[in-house]
Structures are given as C-alpha cells and as structure tokens.
C-alpha positions as CSV (number, residue, x, y, z in Angstrom):
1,X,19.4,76.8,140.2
2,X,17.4,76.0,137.3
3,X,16.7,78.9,135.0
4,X,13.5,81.3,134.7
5,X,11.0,80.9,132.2
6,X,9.0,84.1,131.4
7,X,5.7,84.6,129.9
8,X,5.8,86.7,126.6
9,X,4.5,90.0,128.8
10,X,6.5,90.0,131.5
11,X,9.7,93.1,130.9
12,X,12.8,91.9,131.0
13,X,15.7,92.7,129.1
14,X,19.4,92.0,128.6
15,X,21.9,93.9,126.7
16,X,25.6,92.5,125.4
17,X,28.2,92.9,122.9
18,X,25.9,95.2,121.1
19,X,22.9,93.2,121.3
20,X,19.6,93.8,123.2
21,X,17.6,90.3,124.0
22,X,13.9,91.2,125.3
23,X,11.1,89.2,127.3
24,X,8.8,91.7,126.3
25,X,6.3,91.3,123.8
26,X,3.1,93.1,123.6
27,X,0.6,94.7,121.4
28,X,3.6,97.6,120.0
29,X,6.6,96.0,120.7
30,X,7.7,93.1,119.1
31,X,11.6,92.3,120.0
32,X,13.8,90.5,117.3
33,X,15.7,88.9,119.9
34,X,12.8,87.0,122.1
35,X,14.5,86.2,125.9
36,X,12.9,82.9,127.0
37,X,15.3,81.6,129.5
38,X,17.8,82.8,132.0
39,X,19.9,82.6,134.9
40,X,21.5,85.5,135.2
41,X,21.4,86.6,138.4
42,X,21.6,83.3,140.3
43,X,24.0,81.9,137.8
44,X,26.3,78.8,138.8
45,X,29.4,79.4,140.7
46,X,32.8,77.6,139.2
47,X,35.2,76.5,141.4
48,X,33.4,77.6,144.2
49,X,36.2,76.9,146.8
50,X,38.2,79.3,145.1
51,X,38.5,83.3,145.2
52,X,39.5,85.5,142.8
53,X,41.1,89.4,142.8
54,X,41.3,91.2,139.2
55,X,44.4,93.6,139.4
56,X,43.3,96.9,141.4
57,X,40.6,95.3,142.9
58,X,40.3,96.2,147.0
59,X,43.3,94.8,148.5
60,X,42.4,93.0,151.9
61,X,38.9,93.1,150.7
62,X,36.7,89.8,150.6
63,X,36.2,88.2,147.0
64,X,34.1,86.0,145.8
65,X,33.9,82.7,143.0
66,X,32.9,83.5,139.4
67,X,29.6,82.6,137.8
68,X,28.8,81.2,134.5
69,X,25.5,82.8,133.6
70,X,23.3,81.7,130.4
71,X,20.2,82.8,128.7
72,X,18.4,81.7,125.6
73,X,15.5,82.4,123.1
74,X,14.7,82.6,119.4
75,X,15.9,85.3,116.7
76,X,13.0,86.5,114.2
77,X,13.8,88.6,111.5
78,X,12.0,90.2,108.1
79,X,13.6,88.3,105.6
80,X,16.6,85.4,105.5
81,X,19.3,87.8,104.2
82,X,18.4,89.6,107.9
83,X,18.8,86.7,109.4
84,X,22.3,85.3,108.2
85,X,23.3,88.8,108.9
86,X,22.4,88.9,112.6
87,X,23.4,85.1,113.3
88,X,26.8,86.3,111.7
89,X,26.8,89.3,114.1
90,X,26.3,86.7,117.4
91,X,28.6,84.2,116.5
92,X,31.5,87.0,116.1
93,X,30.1,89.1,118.9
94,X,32.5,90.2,122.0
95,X,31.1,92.2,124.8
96,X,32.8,92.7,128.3
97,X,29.4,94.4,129.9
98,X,26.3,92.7,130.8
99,X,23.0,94.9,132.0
100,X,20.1,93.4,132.8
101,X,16.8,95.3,133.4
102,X,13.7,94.2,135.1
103,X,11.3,96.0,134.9
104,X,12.2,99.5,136.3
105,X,15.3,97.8,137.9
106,X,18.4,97.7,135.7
107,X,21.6,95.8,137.2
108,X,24.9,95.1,135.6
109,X,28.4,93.1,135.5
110,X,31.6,92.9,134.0
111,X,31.9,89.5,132.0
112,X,33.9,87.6,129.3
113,X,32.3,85.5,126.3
114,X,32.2,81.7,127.2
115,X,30.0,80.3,124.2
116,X,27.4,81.6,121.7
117,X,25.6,79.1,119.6
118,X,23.0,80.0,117.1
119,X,20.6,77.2,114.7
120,X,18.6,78.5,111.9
121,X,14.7,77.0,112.0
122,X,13.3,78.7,108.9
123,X,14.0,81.5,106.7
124,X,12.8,84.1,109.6
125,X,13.6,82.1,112.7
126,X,16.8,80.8,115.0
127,X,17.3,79.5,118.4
128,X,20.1,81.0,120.1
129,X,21.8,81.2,123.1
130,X,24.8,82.9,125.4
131,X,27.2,81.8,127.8
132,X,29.4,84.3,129.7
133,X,31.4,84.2,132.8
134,X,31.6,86.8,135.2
135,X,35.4,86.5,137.2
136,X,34.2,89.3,139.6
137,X,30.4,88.2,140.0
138,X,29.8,91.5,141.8
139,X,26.3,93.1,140.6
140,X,26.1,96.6,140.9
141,X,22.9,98.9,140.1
142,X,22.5,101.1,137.0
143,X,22.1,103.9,138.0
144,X,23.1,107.1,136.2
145,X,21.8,109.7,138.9
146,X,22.2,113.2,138.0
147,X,24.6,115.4,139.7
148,X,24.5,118.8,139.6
149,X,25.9,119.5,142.1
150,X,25.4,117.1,144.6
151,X,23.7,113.6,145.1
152,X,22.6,111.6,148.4
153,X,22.6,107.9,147.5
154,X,21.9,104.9,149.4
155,X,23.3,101.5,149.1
156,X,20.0,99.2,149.0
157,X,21.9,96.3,148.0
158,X,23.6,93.0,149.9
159,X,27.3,94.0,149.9
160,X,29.6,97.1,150.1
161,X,28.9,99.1,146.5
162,X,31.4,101.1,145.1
163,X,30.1,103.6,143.3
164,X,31.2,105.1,139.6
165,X,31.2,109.1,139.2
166,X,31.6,110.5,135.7
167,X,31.8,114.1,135.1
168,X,31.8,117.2,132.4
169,X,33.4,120.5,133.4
170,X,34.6,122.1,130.1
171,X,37.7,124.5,131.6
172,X,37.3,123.4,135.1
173,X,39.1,121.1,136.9
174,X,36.7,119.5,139.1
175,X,37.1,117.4,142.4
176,X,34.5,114.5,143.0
177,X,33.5,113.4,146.6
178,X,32.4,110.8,147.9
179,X,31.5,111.1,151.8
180,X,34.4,112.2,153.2
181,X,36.7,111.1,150.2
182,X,37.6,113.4,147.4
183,X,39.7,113.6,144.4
184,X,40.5,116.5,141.3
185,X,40.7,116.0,138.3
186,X,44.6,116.7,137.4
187,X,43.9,119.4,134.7
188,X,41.3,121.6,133.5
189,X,38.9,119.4,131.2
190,X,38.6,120.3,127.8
191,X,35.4,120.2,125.8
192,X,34.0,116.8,125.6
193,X,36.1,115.4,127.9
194,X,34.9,113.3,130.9
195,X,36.5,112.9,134.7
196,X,35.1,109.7,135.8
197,X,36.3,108.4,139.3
198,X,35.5,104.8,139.1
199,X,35.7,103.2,142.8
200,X,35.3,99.6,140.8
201,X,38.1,99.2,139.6
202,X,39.8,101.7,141.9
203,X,40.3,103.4,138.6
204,X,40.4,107.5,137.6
205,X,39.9,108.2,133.9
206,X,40.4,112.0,132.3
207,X,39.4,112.2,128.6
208,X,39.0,108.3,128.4
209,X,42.9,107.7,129.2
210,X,43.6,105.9,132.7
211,X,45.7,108.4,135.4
212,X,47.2,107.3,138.4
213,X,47.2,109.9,141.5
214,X,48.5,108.4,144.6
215,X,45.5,108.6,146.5
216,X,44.1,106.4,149.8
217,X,41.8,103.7,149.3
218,X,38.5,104.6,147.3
219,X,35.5,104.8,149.3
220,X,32.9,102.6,149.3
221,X,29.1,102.2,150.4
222,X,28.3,99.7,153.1
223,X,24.5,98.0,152.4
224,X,21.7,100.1,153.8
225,X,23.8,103.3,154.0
226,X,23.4,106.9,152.8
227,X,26.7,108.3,151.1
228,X,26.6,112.2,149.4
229,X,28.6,112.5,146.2
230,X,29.3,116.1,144.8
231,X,31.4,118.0,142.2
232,X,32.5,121.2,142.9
233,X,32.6,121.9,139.0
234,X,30.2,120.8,136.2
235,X,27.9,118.3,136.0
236,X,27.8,114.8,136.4
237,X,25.9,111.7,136.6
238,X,26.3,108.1,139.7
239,X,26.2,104.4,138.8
240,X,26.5,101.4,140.7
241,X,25.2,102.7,144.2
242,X,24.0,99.1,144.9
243,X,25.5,96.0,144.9
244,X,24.6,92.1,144.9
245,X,26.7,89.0,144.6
C-alpha cells in the first residue's frame, strides 16, 4: 500500500527509541521531528507465506507474517551543533517499541530496527527516515485504564487482545483477574515495586524481574467482547485491550 501523506495540521504522532516524530504543526506547536510519510499500520508483509511464533507466544494459537513498516520527514533544529547532535542520536538509535497516536487513538507494537538513514540539507534541516520490522505484527491499543479496583474493558479491535495489567500494592501481595482467570503476585510487593501480568508475552513480572508460576493459559479478549479485570490489592492501570493485525 502506498504510504500516507498528511497535511501539516492533521495529529499524528510516532514514538521510538527515544524519539517522538510529529504530523502536527500548528500555531503553538512546532515539532523538531516533522512526520510526512508513513505506513505504519498497513505496512508490507515479508514472506507472507510464512508464520512466525516468538518463544511464549500462545501455543496452538494462529500467527501471522511480519511487516516492515516505514515513515519519513525532515529534522529542524536551532542551530547546526543541534543538529549533528540529533542526526548522531538517530543513526545510533535502538528502540524495541513502536506507539503510534492518532489523534485521540494511540496503538502500539513490538519491533526491531531495520534501517535509519538521515541527510543534512542546511545548517537547521535533514531528511530522515525509519525502517523497522515488526516479527509479531500484532497491534494492540494503548491504553493505560485505571484500576482501582476494578475495570470493565471491551475488545473493539479485529482479533483476540491480550491484555497487559501492571500493579502497585506496597506490602500486599495482590492477585490480578482477568474474567474468570486470576493470578497473585508470589510475595508481598515492596515499595516501588510493580506486579504486571502481561498476557502478551504470556509473561508475569514482580519488581521488573520475570517469574514463572505454573499457571493455565493466559486469558485473552475475543473482538467485540467485554472482559472485567480487578486487583484485590492496590492500584493499577490496563493496556492493550484492543488488538489489530
């Protein structure tokens, strides 16, 4: 699919490695990194007759090609020495996340760095852009829905959404649930820590370290459905309760 062109008010944004790149462009906001072109969402599939399964990734489940998605625009900057500075920061710039807003609407993926490329115009200006690949071209919403204690969240996306739960419970040990799923956090959580029950990657994280219960499959959300999620400790916040290929 040939990519989108947007007008310099539309609101579009994408953030990587770091980096915000903006479509918007108005009266007060005037972004460094100016979005012209993208196709992020319909991005092209590689090797299309192929399917691929990270590790932990929903055995038996249905899986899908990657997509090599692009987008491109120019750098402006104050001065030159700001602009070597931030062409320096592109060309060595890793990010394993890409988020995408429109609008209201904020979307993301997990991707790898295929290319960057970056050509100096002046001493203010540069023409980028960004090539990344996403292996498991699954797009879930951004969320970050507040629970406290409980949430009801609907799937208003295309595919099955599996939903990511993070939550704070300083001396409690807290137990998420999801529908009629439910796990608890091993131990009591210390101050700062975080419990995050990530159906994704079929992944439970206490204080930013990976555990492994043994625990049945992780739930997820069917499109069009209505799933509660609750902690019985804390507070909390939801992402990813929609999903798109």
């Amino acid at each position: 699919m040939d990519a989108f062109s947007w007008c310099e008010d539309d609101d579009v944004s994408i953030e990587w490695a770091g980096i915000e790149f903006s479509s918007r462009h108005d009266r007060f906001e005037y972004p460094k990194w100016k979005l012209r072109e993208t196709d992020w969402f319909n991005g092209s599939a590689d090797e299309p007759e192929k399917t691929r399964a990270p590790r932990g990734m929903w055995a038996g489940a249905s899986h899908f090609a990657s997509r090599t998605v692009s987008w491109s625009g120019i750098l402006e900057c104050e001065s030159s020495v700001e602009l070597v500075d931030e062409m320096r920061a592109l060309q060595g710039a890793r990010g394993d996340s890409l988020k995408v807003w429109e609008v209201d609407v904020g979307r993301q993926a997990v991707c790898e760095k295929v290319q960057t490329q970056i050509t100096r115009l002046s001493d203010r200006f540069a023409r980028y852009s960004v090539v990344v690949v996403l292996d498991d071209p699954l797009i879930s919403s951004i969320d970050e829905l507040s629970l406290a204690p409980s949430r009801a969240v609907t799937n208003h996306g295309a595919v099955r959404a599996r939903p990511v739960v993070s939550v704070t419970a300083p001396g409690q040990r807290p137990t998420v649930t999801i529908g009629s799923w439910s796990t608890r956090a091993p131990r009591n959580l210390g101050a700062g820590e975080v419990f995050t029950v990530d159906c994704r990657t079929e992944t439970i994280y206490l204080g930013g370290s990976a555990v492994f219960p043994i625990l049945p499959a992780f739930p997820s959300i069917r499109p069009g459905a209505t799933a509660t999620i609750s902690t019985s400790h804390g507070t909390g916040t939801v992402d990813g309760v929609s999903a798109w290929i």
